[in-house]
C-alpha positions as CSV (number, residue, x, y, z in Angstrom):
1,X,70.4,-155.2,-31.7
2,X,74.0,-155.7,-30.3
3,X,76.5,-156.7,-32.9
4,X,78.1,-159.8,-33.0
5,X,81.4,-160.9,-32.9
6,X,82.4,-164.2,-33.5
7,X,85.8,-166.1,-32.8
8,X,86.2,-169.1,-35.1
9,X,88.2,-171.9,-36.2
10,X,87.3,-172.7,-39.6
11,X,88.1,-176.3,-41.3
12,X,90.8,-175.1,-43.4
13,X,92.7,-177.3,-46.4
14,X,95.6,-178.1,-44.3
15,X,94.1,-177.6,-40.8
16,X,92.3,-175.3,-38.9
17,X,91.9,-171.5,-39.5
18,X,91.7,-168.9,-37.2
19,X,89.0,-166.3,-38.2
20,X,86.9,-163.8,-37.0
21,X,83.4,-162.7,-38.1
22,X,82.0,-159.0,-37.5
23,X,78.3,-157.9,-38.3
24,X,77.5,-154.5,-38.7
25,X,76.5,-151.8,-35.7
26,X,73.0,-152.2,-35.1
27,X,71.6,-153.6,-38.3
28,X,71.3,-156.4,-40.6
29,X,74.2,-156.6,-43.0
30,X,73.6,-155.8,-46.7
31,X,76.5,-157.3,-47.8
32,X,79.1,-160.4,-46.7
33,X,82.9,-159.1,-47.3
34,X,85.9,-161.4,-47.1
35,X,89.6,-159.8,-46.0
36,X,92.8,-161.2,-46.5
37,X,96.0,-159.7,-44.7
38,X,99.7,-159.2,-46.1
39,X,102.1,-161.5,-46.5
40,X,103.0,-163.8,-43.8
41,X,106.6,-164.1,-44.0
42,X,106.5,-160.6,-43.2
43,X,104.5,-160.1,-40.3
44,X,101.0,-160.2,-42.0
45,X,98.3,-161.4,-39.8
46,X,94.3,-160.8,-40.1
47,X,95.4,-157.9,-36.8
48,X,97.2,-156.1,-38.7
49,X,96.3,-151.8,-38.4
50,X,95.3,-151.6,-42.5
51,X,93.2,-155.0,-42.2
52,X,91.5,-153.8,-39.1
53,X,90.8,-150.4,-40.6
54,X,89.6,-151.8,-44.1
55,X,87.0,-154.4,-42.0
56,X,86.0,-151.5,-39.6
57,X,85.0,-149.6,-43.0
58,X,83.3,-152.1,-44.8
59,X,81.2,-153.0,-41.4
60,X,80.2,-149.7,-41.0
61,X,78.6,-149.5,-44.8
62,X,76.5,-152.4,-43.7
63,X,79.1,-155.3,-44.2
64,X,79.5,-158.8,-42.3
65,X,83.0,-159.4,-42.6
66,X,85.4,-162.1,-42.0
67,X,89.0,-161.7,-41.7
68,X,91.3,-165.0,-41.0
69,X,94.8,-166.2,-41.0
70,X,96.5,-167.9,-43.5
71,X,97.9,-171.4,-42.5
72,X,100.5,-171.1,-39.6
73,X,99.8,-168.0,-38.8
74,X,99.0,-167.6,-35.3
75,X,96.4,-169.9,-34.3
76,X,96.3,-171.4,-37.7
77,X,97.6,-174.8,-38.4
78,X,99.5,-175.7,-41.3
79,X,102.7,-173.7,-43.0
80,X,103.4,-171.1,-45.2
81,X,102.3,-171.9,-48.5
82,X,104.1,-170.5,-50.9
83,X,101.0,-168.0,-52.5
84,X,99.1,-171.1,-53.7
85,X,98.2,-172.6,-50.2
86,X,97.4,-169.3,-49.0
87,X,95.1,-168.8,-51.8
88,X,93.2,-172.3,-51.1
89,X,92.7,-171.0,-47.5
90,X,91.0,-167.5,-48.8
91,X,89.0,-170.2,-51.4
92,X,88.0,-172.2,-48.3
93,X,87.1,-169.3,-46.0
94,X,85.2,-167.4,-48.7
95,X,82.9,-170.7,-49.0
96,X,82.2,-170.7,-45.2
97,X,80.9,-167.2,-45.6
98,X,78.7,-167.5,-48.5
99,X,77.6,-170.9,-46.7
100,X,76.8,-168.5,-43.6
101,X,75.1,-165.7,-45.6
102,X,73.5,-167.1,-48.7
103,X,71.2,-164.7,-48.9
104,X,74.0,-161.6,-49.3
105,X,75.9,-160.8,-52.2
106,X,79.1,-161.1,-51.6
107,X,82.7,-158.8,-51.9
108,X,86.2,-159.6,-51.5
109,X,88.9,-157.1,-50.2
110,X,92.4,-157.4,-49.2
111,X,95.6,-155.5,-48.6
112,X,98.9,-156.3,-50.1
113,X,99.7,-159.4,-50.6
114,X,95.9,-160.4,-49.4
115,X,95.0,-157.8,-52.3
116,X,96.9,-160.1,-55.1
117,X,94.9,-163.4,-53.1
118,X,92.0,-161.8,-53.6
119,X,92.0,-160.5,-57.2
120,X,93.2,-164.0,-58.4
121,X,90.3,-165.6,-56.4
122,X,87.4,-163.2,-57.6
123,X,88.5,-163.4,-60.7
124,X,88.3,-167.3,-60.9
125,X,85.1,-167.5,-58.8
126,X,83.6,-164.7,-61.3
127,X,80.5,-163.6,-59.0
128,X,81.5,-161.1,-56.9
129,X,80.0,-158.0,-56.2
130,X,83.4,-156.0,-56.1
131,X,87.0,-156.4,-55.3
132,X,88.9,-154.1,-52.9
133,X,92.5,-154.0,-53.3
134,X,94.5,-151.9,-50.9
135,X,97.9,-151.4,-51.5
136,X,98.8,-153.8,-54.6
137,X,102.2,-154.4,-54.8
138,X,102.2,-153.3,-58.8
139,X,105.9,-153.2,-58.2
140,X,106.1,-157.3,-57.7
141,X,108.5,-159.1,-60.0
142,X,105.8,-161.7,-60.6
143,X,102.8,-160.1,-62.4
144,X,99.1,-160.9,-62.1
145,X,97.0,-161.1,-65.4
146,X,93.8,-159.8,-64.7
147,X,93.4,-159.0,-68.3
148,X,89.8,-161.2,-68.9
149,X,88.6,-160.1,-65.2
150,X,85.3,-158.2,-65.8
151,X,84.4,-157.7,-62.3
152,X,84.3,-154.1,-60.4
153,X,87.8,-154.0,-59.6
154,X,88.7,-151.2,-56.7
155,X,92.2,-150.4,-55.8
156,X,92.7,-147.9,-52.6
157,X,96.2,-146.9,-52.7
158,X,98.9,-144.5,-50.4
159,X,100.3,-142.0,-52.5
160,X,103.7,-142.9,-51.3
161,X,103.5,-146.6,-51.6
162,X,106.8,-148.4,-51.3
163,X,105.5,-151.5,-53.1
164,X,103.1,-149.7,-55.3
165,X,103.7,-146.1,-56.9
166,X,101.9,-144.2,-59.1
167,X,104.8,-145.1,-61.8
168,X,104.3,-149.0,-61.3
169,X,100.4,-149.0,-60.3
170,X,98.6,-146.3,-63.2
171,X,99.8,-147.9,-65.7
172,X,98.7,-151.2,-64.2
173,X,95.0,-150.4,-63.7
174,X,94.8,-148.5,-66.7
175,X,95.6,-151.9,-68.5
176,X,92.6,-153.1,-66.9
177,X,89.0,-153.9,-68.2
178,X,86.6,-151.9,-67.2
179,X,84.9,-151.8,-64.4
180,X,87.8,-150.1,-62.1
181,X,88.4,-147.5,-59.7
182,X,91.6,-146.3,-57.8
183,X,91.8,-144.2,-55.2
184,X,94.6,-142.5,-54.1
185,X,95.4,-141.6,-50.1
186,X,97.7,-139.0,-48.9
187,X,100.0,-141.0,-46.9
188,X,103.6,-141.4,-45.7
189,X,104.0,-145.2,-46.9
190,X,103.0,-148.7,-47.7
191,X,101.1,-149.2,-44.4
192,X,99.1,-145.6,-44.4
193,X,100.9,-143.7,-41.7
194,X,99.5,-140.8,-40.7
195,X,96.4,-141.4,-43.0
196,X,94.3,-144.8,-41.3
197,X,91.4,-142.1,-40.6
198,X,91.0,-140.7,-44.2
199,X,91.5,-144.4,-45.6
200,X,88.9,-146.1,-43.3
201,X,86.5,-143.2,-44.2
202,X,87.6,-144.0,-48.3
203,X,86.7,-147.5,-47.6
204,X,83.5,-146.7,-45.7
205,X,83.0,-144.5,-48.9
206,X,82.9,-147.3,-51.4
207,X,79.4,-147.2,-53.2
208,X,78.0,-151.1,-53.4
């Protein structure tokens, strides 16, 4: 059975989304996964080398995943949205998935600034099977409260993360409610030089 790829334009709050749907290698997904990429104002798009690497991961433990960008980003209509529009897109493109599979549980995962997105949207939607967080910016002047968020909570994180260090981040997940993992990857920065092999295979790792 060939895989299938998919390019779409989803009906997004603002416009049109750009996305793109992935099944797993040769057999039917056990799993649907939603990933968000990093900020936008900063070069974030769903092409992105860490993005690419998580969804290659997650599709080859048996995921269907969708990655899309935020409004105005590339194809995408719309502007930058200060957080909160970019977090009614991820709200809007998780339904189209769960619409597409309702038969598969469902995960979110993200990485950086798609990491905070998706923790603040699984822990509002409440169902999810787990939350992937790759490099959380635990350093970020404004703080998330995940302190009610019961969910399986999984942070993947480079060891020398600009944005999130062992200082800022421990402390941060050891806050948490249980359940929650972290992971750490040897790495030379924020964006996993030198290390995309040893994360994807973390990531393809993951126990559902």
């Amino acid at each position: 059975m060939a895989r299938r790829i998919e390019s779409l334009m989803l009906p997004g709050p603002v416009g049109r989304l750009e996305a793109r749907l992935e099944e797993p290698d040769d057999e039917e997904p056990v799993e649907a996964c939603l990933v968000c990429h990093p900020h936008p104002r900063h070069g974030g798009t769903m092409h992105n080398k860490v993005v690419h690497r998580l969804a290659r991961g997650l599709r080859r433990s048996g995921s269907v995943v969708l990655r899309f960008n935020y409004r105005g980003v590339n194809l995408s209509e719309g502007e930058y949205g200060h957080g909160k529009g970019e977090l009614e897109d991820a709200r809007v493109a998780l339904k189209w998935l769960r619409e597409r599979y309702p038969y598969l549980p469902f995960s979110l995962a993200g990485f950086s600034f798609g990491s905070r997105i998706i923790l603040r949207l699984g822990c509002s939607v409440q169902t999810p099977l787990r939350l992937i967080a790759v490099g959380f910016p635990a350093g970020y002047r404004e703080k998330i409260d995940l302190a009610h968020c019961t969910l399986r909570k999984i942070f993947i994180q480079s060891t020398n993360d600009e944005f999130g260090s062992k200082n800022d981040l421990e402390p941060f997940v050891s806050s948490l409610p249980e359940p929650k993992e972290l992971y750490w990857v040897q790495a030379e920065n924020h964006f996993f030089r030198g290390a995309l092999d040893q994360f994807e295979e973390t990531v393809f790792g993951l126990k559902k």
